[in-house]
C-alpha positions as CSV (number, residue, x, y, z in Angstrom):
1,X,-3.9,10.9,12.8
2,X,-3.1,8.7,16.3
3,X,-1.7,5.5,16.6
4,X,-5.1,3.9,18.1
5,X,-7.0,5.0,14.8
6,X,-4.7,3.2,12.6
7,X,-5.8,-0.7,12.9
8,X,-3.7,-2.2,9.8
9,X,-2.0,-0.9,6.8
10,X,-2.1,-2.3,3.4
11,X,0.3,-3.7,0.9
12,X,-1.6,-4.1,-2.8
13,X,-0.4,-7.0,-4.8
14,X,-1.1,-10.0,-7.7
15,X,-2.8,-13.4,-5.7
16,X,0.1,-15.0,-7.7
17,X,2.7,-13.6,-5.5
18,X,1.0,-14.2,-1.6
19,X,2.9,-17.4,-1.6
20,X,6.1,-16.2,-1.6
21,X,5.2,-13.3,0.2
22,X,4.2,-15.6,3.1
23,X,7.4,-17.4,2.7
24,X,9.9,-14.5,2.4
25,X,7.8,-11.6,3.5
26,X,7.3,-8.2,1.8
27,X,10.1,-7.6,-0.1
28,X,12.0,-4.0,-0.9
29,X,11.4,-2.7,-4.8
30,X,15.1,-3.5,-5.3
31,X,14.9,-7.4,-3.1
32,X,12.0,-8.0,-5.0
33,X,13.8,-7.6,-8.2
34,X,16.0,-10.9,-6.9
35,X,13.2,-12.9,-6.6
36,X,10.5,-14.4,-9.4
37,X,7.3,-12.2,-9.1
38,X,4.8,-10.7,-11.1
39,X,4.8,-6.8,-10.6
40,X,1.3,-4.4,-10.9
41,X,3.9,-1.5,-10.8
42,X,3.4,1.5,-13.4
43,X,6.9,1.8,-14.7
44,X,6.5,5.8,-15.3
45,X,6.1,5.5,-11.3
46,X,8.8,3.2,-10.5
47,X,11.0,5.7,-13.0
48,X,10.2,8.2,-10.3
49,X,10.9,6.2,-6.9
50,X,14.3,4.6,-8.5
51,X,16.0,8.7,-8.9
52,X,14.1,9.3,-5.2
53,X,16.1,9.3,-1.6
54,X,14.1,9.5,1.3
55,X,15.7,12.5,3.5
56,X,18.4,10.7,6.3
57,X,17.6,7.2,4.6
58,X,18.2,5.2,2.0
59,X,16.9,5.0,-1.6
60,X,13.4,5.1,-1.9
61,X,13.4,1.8,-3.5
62,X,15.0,-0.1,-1.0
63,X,11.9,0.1,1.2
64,X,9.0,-1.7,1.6
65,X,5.0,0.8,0.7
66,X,2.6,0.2,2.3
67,X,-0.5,2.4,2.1
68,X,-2.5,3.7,5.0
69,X,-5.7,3.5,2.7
70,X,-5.7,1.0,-0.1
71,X,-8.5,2.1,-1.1
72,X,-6.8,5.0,-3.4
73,X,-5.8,6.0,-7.0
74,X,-3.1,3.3,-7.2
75,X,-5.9,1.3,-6.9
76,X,-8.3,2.4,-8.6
77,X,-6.3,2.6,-12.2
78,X,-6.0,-1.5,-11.9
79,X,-9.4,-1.8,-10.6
80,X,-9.9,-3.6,-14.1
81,X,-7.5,-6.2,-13.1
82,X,-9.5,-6.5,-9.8
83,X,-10.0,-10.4,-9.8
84,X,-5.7,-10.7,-9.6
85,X,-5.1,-8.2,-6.8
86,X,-5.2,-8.6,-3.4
87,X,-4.4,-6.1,-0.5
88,X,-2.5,-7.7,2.1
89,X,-3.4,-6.6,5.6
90,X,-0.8,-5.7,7.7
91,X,0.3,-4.8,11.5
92,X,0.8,-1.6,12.4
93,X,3.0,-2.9,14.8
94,X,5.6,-2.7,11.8
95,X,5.6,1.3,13.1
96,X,7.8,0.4,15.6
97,X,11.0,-1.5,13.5
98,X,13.9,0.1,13.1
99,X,14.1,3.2,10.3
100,X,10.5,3.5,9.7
101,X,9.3,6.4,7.7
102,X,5.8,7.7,7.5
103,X,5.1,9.9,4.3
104,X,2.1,12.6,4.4
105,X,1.3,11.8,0.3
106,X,2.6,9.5,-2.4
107,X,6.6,9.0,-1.7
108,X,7.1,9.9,-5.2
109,X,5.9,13.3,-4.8
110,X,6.7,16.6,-2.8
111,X,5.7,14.6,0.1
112,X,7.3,14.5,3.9
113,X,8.9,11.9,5.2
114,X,9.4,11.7,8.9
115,X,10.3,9.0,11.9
116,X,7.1,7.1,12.7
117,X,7.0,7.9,16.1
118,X,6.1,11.6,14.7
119,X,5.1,10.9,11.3
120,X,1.3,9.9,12.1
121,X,0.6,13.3,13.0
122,X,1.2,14.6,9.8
123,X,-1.7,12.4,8.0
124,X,-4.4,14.2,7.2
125,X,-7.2,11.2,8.4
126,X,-9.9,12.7,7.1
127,X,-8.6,12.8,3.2
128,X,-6.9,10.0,3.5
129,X,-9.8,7.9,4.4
130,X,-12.4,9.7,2.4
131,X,-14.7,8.0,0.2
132,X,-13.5,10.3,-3.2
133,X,-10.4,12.6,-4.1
134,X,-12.2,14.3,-7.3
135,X,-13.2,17.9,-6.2
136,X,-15.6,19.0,-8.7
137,X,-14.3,22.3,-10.5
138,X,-11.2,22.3,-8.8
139,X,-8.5,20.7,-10.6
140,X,-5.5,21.8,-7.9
141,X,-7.5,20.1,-5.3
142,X,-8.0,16.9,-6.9
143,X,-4.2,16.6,-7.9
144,X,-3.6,17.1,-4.2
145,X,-5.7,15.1,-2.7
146,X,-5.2,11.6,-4.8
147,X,-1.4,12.1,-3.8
148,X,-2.7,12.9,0.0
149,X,-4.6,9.6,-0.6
150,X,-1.3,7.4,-1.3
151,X,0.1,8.5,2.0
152,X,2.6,5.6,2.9
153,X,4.3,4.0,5.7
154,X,8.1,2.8,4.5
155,X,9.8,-0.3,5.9
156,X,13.3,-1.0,5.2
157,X,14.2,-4.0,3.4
158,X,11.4,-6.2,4.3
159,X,7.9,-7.1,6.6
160,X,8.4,-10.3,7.9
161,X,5.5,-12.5,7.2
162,X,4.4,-12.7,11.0
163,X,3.2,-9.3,10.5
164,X,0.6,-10.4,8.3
165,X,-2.5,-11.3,9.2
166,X,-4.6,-11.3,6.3
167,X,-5.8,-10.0,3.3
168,X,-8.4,-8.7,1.3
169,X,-10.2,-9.3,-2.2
170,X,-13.0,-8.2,-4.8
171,X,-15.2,-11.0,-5.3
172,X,-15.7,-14.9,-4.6
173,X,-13.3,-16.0,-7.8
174,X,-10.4,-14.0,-5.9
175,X,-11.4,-15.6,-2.8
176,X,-11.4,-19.1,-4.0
177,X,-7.8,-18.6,-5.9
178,X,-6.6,-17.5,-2.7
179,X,-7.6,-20.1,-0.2
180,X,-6.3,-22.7,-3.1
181,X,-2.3,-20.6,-3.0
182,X,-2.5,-19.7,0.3
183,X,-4.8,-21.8,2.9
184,X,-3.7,-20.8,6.0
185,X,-4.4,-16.9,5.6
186,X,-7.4,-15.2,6.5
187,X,-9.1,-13.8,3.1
188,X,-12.1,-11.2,3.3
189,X,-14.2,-10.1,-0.1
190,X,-14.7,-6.1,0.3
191,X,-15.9,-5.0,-3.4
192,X,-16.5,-1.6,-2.1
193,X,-12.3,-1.7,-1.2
194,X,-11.6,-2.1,-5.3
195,X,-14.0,0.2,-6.3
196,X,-16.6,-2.8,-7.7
197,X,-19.5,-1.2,-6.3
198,X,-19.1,2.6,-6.7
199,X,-16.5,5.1,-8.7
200,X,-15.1,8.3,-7.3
């Protein structure tokens, strides 16, 4: 993947949260735990991140996630609880802070992590933007490709809220509870982006 193919990267939360996020910015797994929030976290996953170091860096959960596609199995297991969500759009601009890591697949798993001035080359564009990650038949290949699918960028600490420039939701309730919280920020309805119009 290049640089000039990647136009935003996404952060998935609750619509209860954006107004703190736009105050404080996107907080770290271990800042966020200071602050009052509602978490969409699967705690079998966060058991995994919390024992993880990210090779050179610091502890996995002392970065910021954000997802190159949102559109992805993280996703898709809360797609029930689509009207809370939102998926925040972000700069890609946050590439060029300080002790950014790019990861190939899901953090949490045999991925590689590398700086972002190289890591980009290491994503696989095609899976991770493709439109399903089952492979009929071939159980190996689906395992890999929804962790291919969670490929991440890392930020340490936090994303200032200046990179932020929007976000996205399912349907015209979300929209509405969003403009009330959080006037000021762009808000887009993409169904097809939480799986509300088909399923992989």
């Amino acid at each position: 993947m290049r640089r000039d193919e990647l136009d935003e990267l996404h952060y998935i939360t609750l619509i209860d949260n954006v107004p703190s996020i736009l105050a404080k910015g996107i907080l770290s797994h271990h800042l966020a735990e200071k602050v009052p929030h509602r978490s969409i976290a699967m705690q079998e996953v966060q058991d995994r991140r919390s024992n993880k170091t990210v090779p050179g860096g610091r502890m996995l959960h002392e970065y910021v996630n954000t997802y190159i596609c949102a559109r992805n199995p993280m996703l898709y297991l809360r797609k029930g609880s689509h009207a809370e969500l939102c998926v925040i759009r972000v700069n890609p601009a946050i590439l060029d802070l300080e002790g950014v890591i790019v990861t190939d697949r899901n953090a949490a798993s045999n991925a590689r992590f590398s700086p972002a001035d190289t890591g980009l080359a290491l994503i696989d564009r095609e899976q991770v933007f493709a439109e399903y990650w089952i492979h009929l038949d071939d159980e190996l290949a689906t395992f890999n490709h929804k962790k291919i699918k969670c490929a991440e960028v890392l930020v340490p600490s936090r994303i200032a809220p200046n990179y932020i420039f929007g976000a996205y939701v399912s349907c015209i309730e979300s929209k509405r509870r969003l403009v009330e919280i959080a006037p000021h920020l762009p808000v887009t309805i993409d169904a097809h982006l939480f799986f509300r119009e088909q399923r992989p």
